[in-house]
N, C-alpha and C positions, 0 to 999 in steps of 0.2 A: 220055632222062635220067630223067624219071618214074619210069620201069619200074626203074632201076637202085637209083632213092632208096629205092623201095617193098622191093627184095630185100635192101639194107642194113639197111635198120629192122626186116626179119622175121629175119635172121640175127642181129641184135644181140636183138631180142626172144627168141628161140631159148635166145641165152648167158645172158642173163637168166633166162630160165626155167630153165632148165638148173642156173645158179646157186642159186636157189631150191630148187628139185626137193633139189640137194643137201643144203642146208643144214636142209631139214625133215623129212629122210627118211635122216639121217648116222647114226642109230642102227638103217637097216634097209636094207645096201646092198641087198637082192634090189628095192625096190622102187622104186631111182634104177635100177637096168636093166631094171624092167619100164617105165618112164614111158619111157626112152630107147626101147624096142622097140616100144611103144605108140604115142607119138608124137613122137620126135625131140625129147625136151624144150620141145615146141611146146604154147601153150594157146590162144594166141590166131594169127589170121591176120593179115597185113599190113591190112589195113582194119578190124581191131577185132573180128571176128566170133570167137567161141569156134569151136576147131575140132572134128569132128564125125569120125565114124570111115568111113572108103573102105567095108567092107565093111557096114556096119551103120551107117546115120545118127543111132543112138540112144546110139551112143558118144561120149560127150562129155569134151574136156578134154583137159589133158596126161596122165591116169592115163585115160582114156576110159572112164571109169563109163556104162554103160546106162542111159539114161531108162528106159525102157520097166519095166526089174526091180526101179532102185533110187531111182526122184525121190519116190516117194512116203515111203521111210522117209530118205529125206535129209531131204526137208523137212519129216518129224515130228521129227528133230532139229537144226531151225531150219539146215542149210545149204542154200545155193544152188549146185548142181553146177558152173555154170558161172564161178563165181568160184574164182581158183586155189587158194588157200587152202583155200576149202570142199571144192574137189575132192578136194585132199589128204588134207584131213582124215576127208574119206570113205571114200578111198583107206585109210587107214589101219584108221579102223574093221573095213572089210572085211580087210582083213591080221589083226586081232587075234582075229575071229570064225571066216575060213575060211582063211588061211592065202595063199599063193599061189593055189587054186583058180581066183581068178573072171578070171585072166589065163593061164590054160594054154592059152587060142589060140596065145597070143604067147611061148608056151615054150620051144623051139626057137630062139627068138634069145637071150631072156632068160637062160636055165641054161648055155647055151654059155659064156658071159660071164662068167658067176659061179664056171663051174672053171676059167676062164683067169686069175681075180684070185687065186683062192686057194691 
């Protein structure tokens, strides 16, 4: 029963996020399908933990920003990668400086997406 409550709360956590993801990012759809190809609209995990990237542990978040490349100029401008918001907003920065660039791992999901809506 446990196991069941904990997959309800991370799939409602999910739509949440998801909802969010949209509503901060409505004037950039390329970057609500890269957060979905990224992370399933997910930031956090069912027991609270920010989630972390499968292939690269230093991907963090629903937009999985890289510690490793980018915590240092995050937190020169006072964000915290792991709070969703922040992430976003970093997310962003990086969108208005490089463009889609620093997600063309995850391109191949992302771009398919975006000439299916258009």
């Amino acid at each position: 029963m446990e196991e069941a409550s904990l997959a309800r709360s991370s799939s409602a956590g999910a739509m949440n996020t998801e909802s969010i993801v949209r509503s901060y990012f409505k004037d950039i759809p390329v970057m609500i399908e890269i957060a979905r190809c990224e992370s399933t609209f997910q930031h956090t995990l069912a027991d609270g933990s920010v989630i972390t990237g499968r292939v690269d542990g230093a991907d963090t978040g629903v937009m999985q920003i890289n510690k490793r490349y980018h915590q240092k100029a995050a937190t020169a401008m006072g964000l915290n990668l792991e709070d969703i918001y922040h992430n976003m907003a970093y997310a962003r920065h990086l969108y208005e400086t490089q463009g889609t660039t620093p997600w063309n791992a995850s391109a191949p999901c992302w771009s398919k997406q975006l000439a299916v809506n258009i």
